[in-house]
N, C-alpha and C positions, 0 to 999 in steps of 0.2 A: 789163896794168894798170900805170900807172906809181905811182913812190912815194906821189907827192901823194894819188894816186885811194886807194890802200892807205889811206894814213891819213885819208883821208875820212868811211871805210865808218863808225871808231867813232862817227861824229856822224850815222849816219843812224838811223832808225827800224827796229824790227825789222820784219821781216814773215813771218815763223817764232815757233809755240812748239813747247815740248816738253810729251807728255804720260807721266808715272812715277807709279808707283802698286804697291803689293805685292800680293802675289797673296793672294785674298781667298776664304776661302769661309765662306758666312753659309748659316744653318739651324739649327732650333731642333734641339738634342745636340751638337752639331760638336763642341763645348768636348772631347769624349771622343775625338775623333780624335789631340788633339797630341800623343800619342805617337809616332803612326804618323808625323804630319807631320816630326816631330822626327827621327825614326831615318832614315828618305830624306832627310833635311839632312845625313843623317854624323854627329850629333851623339850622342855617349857621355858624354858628363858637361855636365851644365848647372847653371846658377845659375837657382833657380823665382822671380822676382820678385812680392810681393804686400805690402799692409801689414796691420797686426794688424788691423782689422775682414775684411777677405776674408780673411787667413787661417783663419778661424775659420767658414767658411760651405761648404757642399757644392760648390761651385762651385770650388772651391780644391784640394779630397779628391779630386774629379774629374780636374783635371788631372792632382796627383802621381802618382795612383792610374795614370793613364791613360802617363805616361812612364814608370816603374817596370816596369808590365808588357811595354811596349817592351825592355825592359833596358838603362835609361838612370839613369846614374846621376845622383842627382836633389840635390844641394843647396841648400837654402831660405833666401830672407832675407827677411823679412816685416818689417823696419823701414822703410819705406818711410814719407814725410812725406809726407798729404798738404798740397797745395800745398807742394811742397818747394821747400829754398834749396839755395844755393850749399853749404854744410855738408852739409846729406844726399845733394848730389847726388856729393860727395867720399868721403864715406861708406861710400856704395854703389860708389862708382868702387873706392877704397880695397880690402871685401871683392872684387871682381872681380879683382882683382889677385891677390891670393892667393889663390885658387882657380883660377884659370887656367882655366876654362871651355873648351869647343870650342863653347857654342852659350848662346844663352838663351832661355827663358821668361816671360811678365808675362801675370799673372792680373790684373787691377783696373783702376780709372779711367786717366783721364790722367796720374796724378802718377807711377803704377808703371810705364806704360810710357815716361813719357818719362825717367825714373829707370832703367832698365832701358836704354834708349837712351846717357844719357850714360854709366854702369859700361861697357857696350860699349866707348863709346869711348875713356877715358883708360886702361882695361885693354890695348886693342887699341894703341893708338898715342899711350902719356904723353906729356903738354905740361904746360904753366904754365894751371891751371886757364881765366882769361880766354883764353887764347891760341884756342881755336876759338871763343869766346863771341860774338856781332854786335855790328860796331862801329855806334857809336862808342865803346859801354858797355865792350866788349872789341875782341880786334887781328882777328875775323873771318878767322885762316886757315883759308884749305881744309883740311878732312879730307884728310890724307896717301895714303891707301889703303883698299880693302875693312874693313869691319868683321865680328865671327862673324855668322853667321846669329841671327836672332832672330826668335818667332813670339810677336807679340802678340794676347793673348784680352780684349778689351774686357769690361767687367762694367757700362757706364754707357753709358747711349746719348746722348752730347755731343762729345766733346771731336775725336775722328778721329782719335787718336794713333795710332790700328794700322796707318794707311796715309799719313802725313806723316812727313817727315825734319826735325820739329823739336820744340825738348825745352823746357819753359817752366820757370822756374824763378825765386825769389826772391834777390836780390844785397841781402846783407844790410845791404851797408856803404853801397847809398842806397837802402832801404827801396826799393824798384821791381823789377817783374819785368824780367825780359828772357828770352834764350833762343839757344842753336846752332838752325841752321838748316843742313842738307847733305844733299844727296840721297842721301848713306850712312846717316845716320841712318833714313832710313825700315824700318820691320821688314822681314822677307825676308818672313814671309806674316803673315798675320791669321786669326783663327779669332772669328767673329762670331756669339754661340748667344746669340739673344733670349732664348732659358731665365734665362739669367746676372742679366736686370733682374727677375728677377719679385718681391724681396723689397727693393726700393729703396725707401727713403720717397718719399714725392708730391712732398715740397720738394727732394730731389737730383734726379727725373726732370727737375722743371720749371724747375731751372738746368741742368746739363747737356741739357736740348731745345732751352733757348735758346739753349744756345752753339751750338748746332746750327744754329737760327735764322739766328744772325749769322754763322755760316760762310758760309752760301747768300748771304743778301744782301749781305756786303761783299763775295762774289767775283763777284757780278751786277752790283755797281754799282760795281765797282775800276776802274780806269785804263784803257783797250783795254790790249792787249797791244800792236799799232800805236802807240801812243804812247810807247814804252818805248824808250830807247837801247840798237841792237844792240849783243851783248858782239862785243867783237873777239876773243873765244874762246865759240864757240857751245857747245863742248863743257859749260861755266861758263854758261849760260842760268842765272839765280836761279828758284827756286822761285818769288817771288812775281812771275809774270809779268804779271800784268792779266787782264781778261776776258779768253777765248778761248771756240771755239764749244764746247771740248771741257769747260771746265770750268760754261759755263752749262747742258748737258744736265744736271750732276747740281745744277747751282745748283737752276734752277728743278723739278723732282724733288721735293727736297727739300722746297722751299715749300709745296708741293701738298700732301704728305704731312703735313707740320708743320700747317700749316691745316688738314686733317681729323680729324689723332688726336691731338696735342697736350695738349691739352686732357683727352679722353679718359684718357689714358695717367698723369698727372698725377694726375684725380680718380677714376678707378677702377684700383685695383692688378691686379684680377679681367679687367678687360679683356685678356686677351692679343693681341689683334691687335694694340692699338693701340699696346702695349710694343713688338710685334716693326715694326710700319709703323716707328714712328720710332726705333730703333733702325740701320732701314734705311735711315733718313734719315741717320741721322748718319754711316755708312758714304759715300753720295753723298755728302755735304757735306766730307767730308774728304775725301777724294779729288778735289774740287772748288779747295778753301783750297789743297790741297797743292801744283795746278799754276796757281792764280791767284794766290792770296795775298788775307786781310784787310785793313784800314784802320784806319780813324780809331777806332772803338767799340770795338777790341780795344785799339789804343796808349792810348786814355784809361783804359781797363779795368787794364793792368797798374800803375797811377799808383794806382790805387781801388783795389785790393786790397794794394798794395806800403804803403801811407800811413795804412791801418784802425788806430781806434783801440780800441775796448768794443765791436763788434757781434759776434756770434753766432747765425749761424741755425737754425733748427729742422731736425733731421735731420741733422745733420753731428757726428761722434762728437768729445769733448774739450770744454774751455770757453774755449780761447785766442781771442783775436779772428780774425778769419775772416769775409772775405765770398767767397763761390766765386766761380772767375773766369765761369763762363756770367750769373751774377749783375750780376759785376760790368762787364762786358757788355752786357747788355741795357740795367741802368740809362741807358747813355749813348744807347744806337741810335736814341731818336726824335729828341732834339736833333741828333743830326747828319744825319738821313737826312734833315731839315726845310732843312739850310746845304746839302748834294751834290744837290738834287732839279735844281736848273736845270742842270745839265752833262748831264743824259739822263734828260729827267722822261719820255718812252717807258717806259726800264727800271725808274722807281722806282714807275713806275703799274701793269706787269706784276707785277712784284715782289708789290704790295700786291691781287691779284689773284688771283695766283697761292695768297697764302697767306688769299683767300677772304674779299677785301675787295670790295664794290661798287662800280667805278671807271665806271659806265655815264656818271652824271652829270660825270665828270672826262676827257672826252676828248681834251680840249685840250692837258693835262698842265700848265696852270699852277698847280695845289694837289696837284701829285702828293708832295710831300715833306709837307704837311700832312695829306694823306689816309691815307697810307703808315704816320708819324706817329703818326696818331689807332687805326689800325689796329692797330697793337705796343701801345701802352698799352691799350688791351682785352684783347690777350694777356697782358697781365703781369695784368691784375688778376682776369684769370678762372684764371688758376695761380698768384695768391698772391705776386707780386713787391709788394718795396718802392716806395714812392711817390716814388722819384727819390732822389740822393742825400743829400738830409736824411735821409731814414729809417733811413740806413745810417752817421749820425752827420756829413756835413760842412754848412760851410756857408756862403756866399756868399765869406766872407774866405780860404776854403780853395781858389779856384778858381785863381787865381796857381799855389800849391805841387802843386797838382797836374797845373797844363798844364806846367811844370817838368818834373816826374815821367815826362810822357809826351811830351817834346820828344826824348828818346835814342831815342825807338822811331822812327829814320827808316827802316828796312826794312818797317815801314807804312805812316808816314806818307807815302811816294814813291808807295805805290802807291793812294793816294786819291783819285776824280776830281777831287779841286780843290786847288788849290796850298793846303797847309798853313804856315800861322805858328803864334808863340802867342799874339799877339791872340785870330785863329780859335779856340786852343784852351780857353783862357779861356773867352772867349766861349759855347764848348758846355757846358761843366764847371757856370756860371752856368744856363745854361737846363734843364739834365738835375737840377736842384736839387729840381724835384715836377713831377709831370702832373697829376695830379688833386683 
């Protein structure tokens, strides 16, 4: 190959992905295993990640109880934020540091594992906090090297943090989330015990399902991966790669699942199936995110919960303003899955099918984003979501400062079937205003 052809290759199209993922075992008790899993790590002294509500629940006694008799010795930090910022995520880096760990554990949501995620990291390999942060917001370097082992035990069936190498987090000084993203970050394994939801109120099931939700669909309706500029280091493939065949098996999964128990899950506590179905779901679906990547309803979502002013939901411990990000989330997904339906109204008709929509009369696929759409907001009202961003305090004057907000999330916004601006963005932010 001559030079020129070398330097060709960056400008062609992939035609390769990669699939990563941590080693996973789901089943109602497991939670009682991570001892065992911990001591085959090599691990003899760890840091037990959780925050003051799960520390304080059986599910937490479980674990320590369960590393201890391992003969592992066991240090605890249960300050964990959720929706944590930059500050707590220093924090936690911070006590990592002086404890010097050989291993970690994270009992709770997504806030504790991916908090448990970043302590790993700036413990394992200090930098200038932005320094691994995703630019443009931070300078987006590579993880340096291996991080300790870490075994995350999800206690919320949303977010997929036990099997993704990325860490979300609030950046205090522009009011918006962002997040590291490294295929080191992902935990070394996951331990997934539907046991863990059974005392979850209805309103965290039914924002964390839905983050679940939009897991599956923005990695069903993201970019191919064929559309994606080869890396001229395959080795550095990014997480968010586009559709691929391997991440629409758990997409669509998901959907399927989420349309049957959802709901269920949400208005009956007593249901156990339908906790552990989509709990299961949320496992696919991260595992899914993790080798396709999100879009648009997640970048607008961190802009929505980075920007809140007086809201407070039902079920979420504290009184500071807070809207969850599965929440914040959803809010946005029917406004845009109505803008991305023409680039592949096939897959946003399967989509809305999959999660047990009647698409017989739409075979055409020209209302496949309208239908899809009309589909999600029956979801939210049948588990009790807000009525669009008004409900959650903004209002049409707000939609400027908030496609703002969500213009730095371009490691989404790239991987969205349709060329993004902030007109586009705007644009959605205004329509996502009420459904009903």
């Amino acid at each position: 190959m001559s030079c020129c052809e070398h330097i060709n290759v960056a400008h062609e199209f992939d035609t390769a992905f990669t699939v990563d993922a941590s080693r996973v075992t789901f089943g109602r008790g497991c939670l009682s295993e991570v001892g065992d899993r911990a001591k085959a790590l090599g691990m003899t002294r760890v840091v037990l990640f959780s925050d003051a509500v799960v520390a304080g629940l059986a599910v937490f006694d479980t674990a320590a109880r369960s590393l201890q008799e391992a003969g592992i010795d066991v240090v605890r930090y249960t300050d964990v934020q959720v929706e944590p910022t930059d500050e707590s995520f220093k924090n936690a880096a911070a006590f990592a540091s002086e404890v010097q760990p050989d291993g970690y554990v994270s009992v709770g949501g997504g806030s504790v594992i991916d908090t448990a995620k970043a302590a790993n990291l700036y413990a394992t390999h200090p930098a200038d906090f932005l320094d691994y942060v995703n630019a443009p917001v931070g300078a987006g370097k590579p993880v340096p090297g291996p991080l300790r082992p870490h075994i995350a035990c999800p206690t919320t069936s949303g977010t997929g943090s036990e099997v993704t190498g990325i860490a979300i987090f609030d950046l205090l000084s522009m009011s918006a989330k962002t997040g590291i993203a490294s295929p080191a970050l992902r935990p070394t394994e996951a331990l997934v015990d539907p046991d863990s939801t059974a005392t979850l109120p209805a309103n965290v099931v039914a924002c964390s399902g839905l983050d679940v939700l939009s897991h599956a669909l923005e990695s069903y309706t993201a970019r191919p991966f064929t559309r994606r500029a080869a890396s001229p280091q395959p080795s550095r493939r990014p997480m968010s790669q586009g559709a691929n065949p391997w991440s629409d098996l758990g997409s669509c999964e998901a959907l399927r699942l989420l349309g049957r128990y959802l709901e269920r899950a949400v208005n009956d506590a007593s249901d156990h199936d339908a906790r552990e179905q989509t709990m299961w779901a949320a496992t696919l679906a991260g595992i899914a995110f993790g080798n396709a990547g999100v879009h648009i309803p997640h970048a607008m979502a961190y802009a929505v919960a980075g920007q809140v002013r007086d809201f407070h939901p039902d079920g979420y411990p504290g009184t500071d303003p807070l809207i969850p990000h599965g929440m914040a989330v959803i809010l946005n997904a029917p406004a845009i899955f109505t803008l991305t339906a023409h680039k592949d109204p096939i897959r946003h008709l399967d989509a809305a099918r999959y999660l047990g929509a009647d698409v017989r009369d739409a075979a055409s696929g020209g209302d496949a984003g309208e239908l899809l759409a009309k589909h999600l907001i029956q979801i939210m009202r049948n588990v009790g979501m807000p009525d669009g961003l008004a409900a959650v305090g903004y209002n049409r004057t707000d939609a400027s400062a908030l496609a703002d907000g969500a213009w730095p999330q371009q490691r989404l916004l790239n991987n969205a079937p349709v060329d993004v601006d902030r007109a586009l963005l705007t644009r959605a932010f205004e329509q996502a205003l009420m459904y009903w």
